[in-house]
N, C-alpha and C positions, 0 to 999 in steps of 0.2 A: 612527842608533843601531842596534848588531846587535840581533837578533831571535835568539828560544831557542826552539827544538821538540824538543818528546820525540819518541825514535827508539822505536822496536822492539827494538831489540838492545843487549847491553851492551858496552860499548868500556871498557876501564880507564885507556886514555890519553888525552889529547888533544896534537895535534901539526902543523905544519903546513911540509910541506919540513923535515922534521928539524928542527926551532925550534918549543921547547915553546911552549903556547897559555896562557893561564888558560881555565879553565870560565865562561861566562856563566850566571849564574842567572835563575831566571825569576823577575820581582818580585815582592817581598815575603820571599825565601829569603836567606838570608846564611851563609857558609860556617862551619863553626866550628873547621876545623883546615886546613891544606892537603898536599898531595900531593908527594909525588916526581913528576915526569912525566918518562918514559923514554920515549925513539923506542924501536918495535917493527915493524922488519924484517918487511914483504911484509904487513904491515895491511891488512884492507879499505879502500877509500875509502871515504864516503858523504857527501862531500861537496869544493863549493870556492868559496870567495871569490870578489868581484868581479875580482879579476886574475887569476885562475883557477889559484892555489897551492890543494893541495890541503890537505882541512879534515878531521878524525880527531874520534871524541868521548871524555869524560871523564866519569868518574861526579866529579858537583859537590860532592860530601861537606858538605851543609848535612843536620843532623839533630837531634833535640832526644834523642840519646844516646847516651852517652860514647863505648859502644864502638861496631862496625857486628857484631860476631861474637863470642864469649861459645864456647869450649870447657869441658865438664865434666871429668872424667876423667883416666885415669894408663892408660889402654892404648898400646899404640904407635901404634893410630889416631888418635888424640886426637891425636899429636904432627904424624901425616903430615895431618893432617886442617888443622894449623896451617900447617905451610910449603904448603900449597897455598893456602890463606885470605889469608897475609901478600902474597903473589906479585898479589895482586887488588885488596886492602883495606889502608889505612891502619890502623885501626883494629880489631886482632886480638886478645884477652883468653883465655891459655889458665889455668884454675885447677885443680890439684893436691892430691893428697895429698901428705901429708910425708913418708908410708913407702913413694912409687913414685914421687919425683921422677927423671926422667929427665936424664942430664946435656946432653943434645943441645942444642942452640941451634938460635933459629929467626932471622933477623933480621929486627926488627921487630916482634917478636911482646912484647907482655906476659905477666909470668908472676906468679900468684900461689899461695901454699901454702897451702892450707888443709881444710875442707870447704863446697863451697858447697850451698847451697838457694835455691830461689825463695822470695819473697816477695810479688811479686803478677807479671802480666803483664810482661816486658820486664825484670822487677826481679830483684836476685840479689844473695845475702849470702854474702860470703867470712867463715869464721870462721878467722884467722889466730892465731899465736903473743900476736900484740899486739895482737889484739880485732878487731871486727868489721869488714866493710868494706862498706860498699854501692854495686852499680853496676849500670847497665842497659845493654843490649844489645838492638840490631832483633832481632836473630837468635841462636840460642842452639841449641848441639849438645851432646846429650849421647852422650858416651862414655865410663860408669865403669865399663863392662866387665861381667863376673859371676864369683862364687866358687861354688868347689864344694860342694854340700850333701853333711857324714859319711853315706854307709851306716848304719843299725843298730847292725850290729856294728863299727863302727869305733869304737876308743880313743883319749883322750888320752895318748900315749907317746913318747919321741922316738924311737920305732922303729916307729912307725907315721906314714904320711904317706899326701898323696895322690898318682897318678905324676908330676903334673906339679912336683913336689918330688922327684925321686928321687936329682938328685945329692948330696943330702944324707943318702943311707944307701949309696952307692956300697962305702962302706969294710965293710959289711959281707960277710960269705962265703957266707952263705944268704939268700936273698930271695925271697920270696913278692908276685906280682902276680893282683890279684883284683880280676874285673868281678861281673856278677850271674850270670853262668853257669859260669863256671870261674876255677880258679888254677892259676898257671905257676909254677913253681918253677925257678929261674935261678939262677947266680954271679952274687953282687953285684958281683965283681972284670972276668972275662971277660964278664959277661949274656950265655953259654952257655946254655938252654934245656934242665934237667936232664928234668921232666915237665910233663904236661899231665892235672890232674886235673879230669873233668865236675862238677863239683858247686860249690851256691853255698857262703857262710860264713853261721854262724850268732851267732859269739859267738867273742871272743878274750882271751886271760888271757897274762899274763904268768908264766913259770918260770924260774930260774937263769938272768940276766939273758935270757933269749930271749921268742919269743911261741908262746904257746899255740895253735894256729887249730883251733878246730870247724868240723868241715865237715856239713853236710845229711842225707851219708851214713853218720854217725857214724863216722867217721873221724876221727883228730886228725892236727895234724902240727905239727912244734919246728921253727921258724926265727927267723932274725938278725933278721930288719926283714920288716913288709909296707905293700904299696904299696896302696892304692885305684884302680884304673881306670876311665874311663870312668863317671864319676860323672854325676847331674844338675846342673847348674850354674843358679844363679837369679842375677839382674841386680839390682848392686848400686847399686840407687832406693833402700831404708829410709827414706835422709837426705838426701832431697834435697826435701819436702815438695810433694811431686806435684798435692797438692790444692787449691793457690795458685792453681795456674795451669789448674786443670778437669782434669788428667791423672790417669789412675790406670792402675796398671801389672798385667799380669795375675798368676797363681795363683802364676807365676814368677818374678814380679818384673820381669819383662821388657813394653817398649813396645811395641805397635803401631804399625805407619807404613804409609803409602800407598806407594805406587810411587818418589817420589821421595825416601822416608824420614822424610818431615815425619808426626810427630805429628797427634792432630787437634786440638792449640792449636797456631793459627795462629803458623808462626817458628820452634818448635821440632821439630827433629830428633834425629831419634837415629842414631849408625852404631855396628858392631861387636859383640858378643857381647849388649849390652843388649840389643840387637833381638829379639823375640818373631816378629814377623812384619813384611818376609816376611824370615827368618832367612838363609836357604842360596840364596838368589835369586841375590844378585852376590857379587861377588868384593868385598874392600875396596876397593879401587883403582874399583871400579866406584858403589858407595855415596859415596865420596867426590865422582865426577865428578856425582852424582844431585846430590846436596846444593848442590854450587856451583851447579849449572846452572838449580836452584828458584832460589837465592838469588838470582842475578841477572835472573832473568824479572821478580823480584818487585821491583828495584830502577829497572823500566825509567823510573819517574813524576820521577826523580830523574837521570836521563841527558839532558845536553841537544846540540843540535846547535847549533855557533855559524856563523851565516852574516855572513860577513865582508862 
């Protein structure tokens, strides 16, 4: 009868001479869905049968939930954070808002619309169009990104926005761009570069369809549209009920993570603008390879090696 030993290292296939294998489980475990198993070209060995064909490992995919990966979010990490997940994992769950559904396809990936929140450890409530959904996940990443908090003197107007809105006052002919230290005054048409005034805003009013802008130095000035730059942004937790699962998010709204991104509830991560700390560390592409690379250290109890 073969024998099962947990490896060290995480294999996503099992394979043997090109000729898919099943996973052996170690007893008492029983599988609850099964796998694609693809040959992958110049594999490590770490193993071989009695006739000495070589032996690949598989992660066994026995688990008592549904998914093995649980995404949050509508940033484009969320997405790239998926097709790297689906590439590893059967079992990938990405959940969305309705108003930053992305149209990209993943294959293999689940998608649902909604707002999710935790409910307890592993557990998670999708609030869809058609009611509630509940499901659990080993592992759970959040990526819902952050918005930018109005300035003071920022209005409700649709000739005022923030810059990362700006194609949508393009059509005007005067525009004003305001950080905390200065405004630029540009063609909305060319974004020509007319001045460069030192001074913050204090207060803006609306005149003959234009905007009024108060400046610090009491100066005023009439333009078409203004922009917001370089605003604070906080990390949009509010609705995700943080406090299910022991997390609580800082002044910012934004998560704390260790090195490898993980939260300190155990399983969950965060990648992308959520991130409070450490923010500007990696790159996304780098965060992402962090996250996979925890997930599978952490998967190692559940990899087995089958000796033929």
């Amino acid at each position: 009868m073969p024998k099962a030993k947990a490896i060290p290292t995480f294999y996503p296939r099992l394979y043997c001479n090109n000729t898919p294998l099943l996973p052996i489980l170690p007893e008492g475990c029983s599988p609850i869905c099964c796998r694609k198993v693809l040959n992958l070209p110049g594999a490590e060995k770490i193993g071989a049968g009695n006739d000495g064909t070589e032996v690949k490992a598989c992660e066994t995919m026995f688990s008592d939930f549904e998914y093995e990966i649980a995404i949050l979010g509508n940033e484009p990490v969320a997405l790239q954070f998926a097709s790297v997940a689906c590439s590893r994992f059967a079992r990938v769950v990405l959940i969305e808002e309705a108003d930053f559904v992305s149209g990209d396809s993943v294959a293999g990936l689940t998608r649902l619309v909604g707002k999710a929140r935790f409910e307890s450890d592993h557990q998670l409530v999708c609030e869809t169009e058609r009611g509630a959904i509940s499901l659990s996940a080993r592992h759970i990443v959040i990526a819902t990104g952050s918005h930018p908090v109005p300035p003071r003197w920022m209005i409700e107007h649709p000739q005022v926005a923030f810059a990362e809105h700006e194609d949508s006052l393009k059509v005007y002919d005067s525009l004003a761009i305001a950080d905390k230290h200065s405004v630029k005054l540009v063609s909305g048409k060319d974004r020509m570069i007319k001045d460069v005034i030192a001074s913050s805003i204090i207060g803006l009013g609306e005149e003959l369809k234009q905007i009024r802008i108060f400046l610090a130095t009491g100066q005023s000035l009439l333009v078409d549209a203004v922009l917001a730059a370089h605003v604070e942004r906080h990390g949009a937790t509010s609705s995700l009920n943080l406090g299910a699962v022991g997390l609580f998010a800082d002044d910012r709204g934004c998560l704390w993570c260790n090195d490898c991104y993980e939260t300190w509830a155990s399983g969950i991560f965060a990648i992308g603008s959520v991130v409070g700390y450490p923010s500007a560390k990696c790159t996304v592409e780098e965060q992402i390879e962090r996250v996979m690379n925890s997930i599978m250290e952490s998967r190692t109890e559940s990899i087995c090696l089958a000796e033929i």
